[in-house]
C-alpha positions in Angstrom: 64.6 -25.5 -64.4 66.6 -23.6 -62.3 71.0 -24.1 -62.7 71.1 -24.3 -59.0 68.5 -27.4 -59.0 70.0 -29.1 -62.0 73.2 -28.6 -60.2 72.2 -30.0 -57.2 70.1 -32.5 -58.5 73.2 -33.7 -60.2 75.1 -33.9 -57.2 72.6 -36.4 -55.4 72.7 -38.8 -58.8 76.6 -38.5 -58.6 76.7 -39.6 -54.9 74.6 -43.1 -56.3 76.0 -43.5 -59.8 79.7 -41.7 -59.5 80.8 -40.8 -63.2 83.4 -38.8 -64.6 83.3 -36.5 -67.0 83.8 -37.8 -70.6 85.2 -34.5 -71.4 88.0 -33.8 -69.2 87.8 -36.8 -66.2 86.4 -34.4 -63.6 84.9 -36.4 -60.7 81.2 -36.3 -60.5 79.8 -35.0 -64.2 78.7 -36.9 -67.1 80.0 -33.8 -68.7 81.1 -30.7 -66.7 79.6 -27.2 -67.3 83.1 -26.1 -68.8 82.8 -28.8 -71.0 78.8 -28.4 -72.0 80.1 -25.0 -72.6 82.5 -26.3 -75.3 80.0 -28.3 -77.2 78.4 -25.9 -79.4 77.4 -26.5 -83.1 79.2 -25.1 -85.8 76.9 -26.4 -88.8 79.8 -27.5 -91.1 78.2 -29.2 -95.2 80.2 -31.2 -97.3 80.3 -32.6 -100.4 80.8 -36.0 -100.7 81.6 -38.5 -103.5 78.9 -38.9 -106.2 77.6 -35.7 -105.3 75.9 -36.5 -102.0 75.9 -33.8 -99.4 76.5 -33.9 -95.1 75.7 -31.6 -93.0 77.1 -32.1 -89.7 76.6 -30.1 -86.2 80.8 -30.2 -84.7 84.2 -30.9 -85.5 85.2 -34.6 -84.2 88.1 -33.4 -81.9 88.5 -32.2 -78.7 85.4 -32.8 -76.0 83.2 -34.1 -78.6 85.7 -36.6 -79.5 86.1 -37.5 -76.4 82.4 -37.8 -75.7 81.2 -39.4 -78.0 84.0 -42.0 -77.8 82.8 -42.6 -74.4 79.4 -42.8 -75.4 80.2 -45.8 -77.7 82.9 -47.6 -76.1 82.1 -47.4 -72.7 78.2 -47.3 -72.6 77.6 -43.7 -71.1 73.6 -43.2 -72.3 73.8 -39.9 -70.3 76.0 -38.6 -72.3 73.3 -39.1 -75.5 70.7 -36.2 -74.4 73.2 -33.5 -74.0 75.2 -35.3 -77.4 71.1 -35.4 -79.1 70.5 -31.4 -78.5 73.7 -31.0 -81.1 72.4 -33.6 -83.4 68.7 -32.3 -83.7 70.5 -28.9 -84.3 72.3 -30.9 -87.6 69.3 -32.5 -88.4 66.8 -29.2 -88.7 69.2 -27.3 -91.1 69.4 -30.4 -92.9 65.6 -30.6 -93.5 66.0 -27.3 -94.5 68.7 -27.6 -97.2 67.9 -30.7 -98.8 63.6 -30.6 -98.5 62.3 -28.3 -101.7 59.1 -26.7 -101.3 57.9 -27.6 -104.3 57.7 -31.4 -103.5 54.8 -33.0 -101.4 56.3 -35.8 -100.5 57.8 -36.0 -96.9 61.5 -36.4 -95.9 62.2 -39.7 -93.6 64.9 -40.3 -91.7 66.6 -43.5 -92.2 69.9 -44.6 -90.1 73.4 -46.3 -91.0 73.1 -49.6 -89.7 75.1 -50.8 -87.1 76.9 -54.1 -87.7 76.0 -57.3 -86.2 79.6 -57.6 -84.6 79.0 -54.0 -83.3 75.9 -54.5 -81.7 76.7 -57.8 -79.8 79.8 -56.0 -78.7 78.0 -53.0 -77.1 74.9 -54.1 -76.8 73.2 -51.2 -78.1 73.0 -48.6 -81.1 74.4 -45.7 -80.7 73.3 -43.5 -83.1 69.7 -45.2 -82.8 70.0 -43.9 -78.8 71.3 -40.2 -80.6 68.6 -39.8 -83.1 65.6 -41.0 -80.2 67.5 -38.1 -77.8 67.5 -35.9 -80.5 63.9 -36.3 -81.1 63.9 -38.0 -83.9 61.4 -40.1 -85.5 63.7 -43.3 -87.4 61.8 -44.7 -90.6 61.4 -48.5 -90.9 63.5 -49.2 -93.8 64.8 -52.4 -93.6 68.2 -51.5 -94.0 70.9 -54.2 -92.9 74.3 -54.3 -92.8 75.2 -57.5 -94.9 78.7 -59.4 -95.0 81.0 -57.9 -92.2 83.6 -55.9 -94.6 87.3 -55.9 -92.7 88.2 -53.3 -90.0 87.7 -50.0 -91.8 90.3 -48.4 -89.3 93.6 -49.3 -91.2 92.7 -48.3 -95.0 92.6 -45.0 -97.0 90.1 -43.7 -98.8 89.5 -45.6 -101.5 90.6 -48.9 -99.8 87.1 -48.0 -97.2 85.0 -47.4 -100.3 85.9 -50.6 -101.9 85.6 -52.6 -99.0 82.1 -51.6 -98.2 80.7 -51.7 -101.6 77.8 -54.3 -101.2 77.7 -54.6 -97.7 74.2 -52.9 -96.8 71.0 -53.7 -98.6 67.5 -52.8 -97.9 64.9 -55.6 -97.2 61.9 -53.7 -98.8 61.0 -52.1 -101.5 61.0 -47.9 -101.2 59.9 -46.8 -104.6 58.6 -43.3 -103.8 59.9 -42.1 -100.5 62.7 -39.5 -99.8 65.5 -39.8 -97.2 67.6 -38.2 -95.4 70.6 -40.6 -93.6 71.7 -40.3 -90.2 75.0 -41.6 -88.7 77.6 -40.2 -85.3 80.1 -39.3 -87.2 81.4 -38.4 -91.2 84.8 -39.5 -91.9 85.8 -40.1 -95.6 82.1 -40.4 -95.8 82.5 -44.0 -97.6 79.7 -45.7 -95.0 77.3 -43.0 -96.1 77.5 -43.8 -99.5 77.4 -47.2 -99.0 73.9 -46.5 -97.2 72.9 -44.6 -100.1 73.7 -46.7 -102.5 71.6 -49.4 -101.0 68.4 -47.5 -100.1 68.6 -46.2 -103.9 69.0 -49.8 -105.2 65.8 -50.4 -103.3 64.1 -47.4 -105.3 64.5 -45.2 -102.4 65.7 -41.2 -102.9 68.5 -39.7 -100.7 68.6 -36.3 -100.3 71.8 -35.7 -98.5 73.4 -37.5 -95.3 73.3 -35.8 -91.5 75.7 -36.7 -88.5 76.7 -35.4 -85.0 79.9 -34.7 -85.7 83.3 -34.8 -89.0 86.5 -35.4 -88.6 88.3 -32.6 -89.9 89.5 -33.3 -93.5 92.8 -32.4 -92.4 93.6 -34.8 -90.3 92.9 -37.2 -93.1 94.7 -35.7 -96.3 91.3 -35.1 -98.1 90.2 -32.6 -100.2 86.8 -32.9 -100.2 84.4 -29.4 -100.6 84.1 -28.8 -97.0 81.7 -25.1 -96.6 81.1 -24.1 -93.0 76.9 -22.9 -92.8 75.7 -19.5 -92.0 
């Protein structure tokens, strides 16, 4: 479609549903053209503990901090199409890095699970709505987040992987399938091996991990092997 349609097209929904854009506050925009313009991925793998591997699409800073913030705290669903394009971009490499060619047997997707206290707080999934705006087709797994572990905000590293040791399980039995695991965003990566750990427990094999966006190790005093893809 035309820019000049989509542009005006977005000027008529603004005029019934006034937003602001989650990138910079501009009146009128789920997210501005100079901000769209901003959100481009920059495939970034990492290396995480026990050897498991993330590929992610951006940087969690900046716009796409911002945005996806807003997408989960605030309930903005129109931000998760134009957030869903950079995802599917993560997920396709990922396919590609972690599916051999000389196995036959297909690569689901599975998803972190949101915790219950999460859920009846928004209402919603968030990376469920990402992963369906990305395209993507979500395997039933049976994969529940158990006992609610404390607040992962306020702890280090190892303090996050300790408290979520035993908090997922899976409710089946996956003896002979291959995933790849989907979640927003890749901090010390502790939730992702969590996940792992309890899809492998159920006989389950994961490939590597895939997520929107990391937080720049950086920021958190990490050392993890961080490679930016070609």
């Amino acid at each position: 479609m035309h820019p000049a349609i989509v542009a005006a097209a977005l000027d008529a929904l603004a005029v019934l549903v006034p937003v602001s854009c989650a990138g910079c506050g501009a009146d009128d925009r789920g997210l501005c053209s100079a901000c769209r313009s901003q959100l481009v991925p920059t495939l970034v793998e990492q290396r995480l503990d026990g050897g498991l591997s993330v590929v992610s699409a951006l940087g969690y800073d900046g716009v796409a901090r911002r945005s996806i913030l807003t997408l989960k705290e605030q309930g903005r669903a129109d931000l998760a199409r134009p957030l869903g394009r950079l995802l599917a971009v993560a997920v396709a490499a990922a396919v590609d890095t972690f599916a051999p060619a000389a196995t036959s047997v297909a690569i689901e997707v599975a998803i972190v699970p949101a915790s219950g206290r999460s859920y009846r707080r928004r209402g919603y999934d968030p990376v469920r709505l990402l992963a369906r705006r990305a395209g993507v087709r979500i395997a039933r797994v049976g994969l529940r987040a158990g006992r609610g572990p404390a607040t992962q905000k306020t702890l280090d590293r190892e303090g996050r992987m300790a408290n979520l040791v035993g908090s997922m399980r899976a409710t089946r039995r996956l003896s002979g399938r291959r995933f790849l695991l989907l979640d927003d965003v890749v901090t010390t990566g502790s939730t992702l091996v969590e996940a792992a750990r309890a899809l492998r427990s159920a006989g389950a094999e994961v490939v590597g991990c895939v997520t929107l966006a990391y937080t720049p190790r950086r920021l958190l005093g990490l050392s993890t092997e961080t490679a930016q893809r070609p």
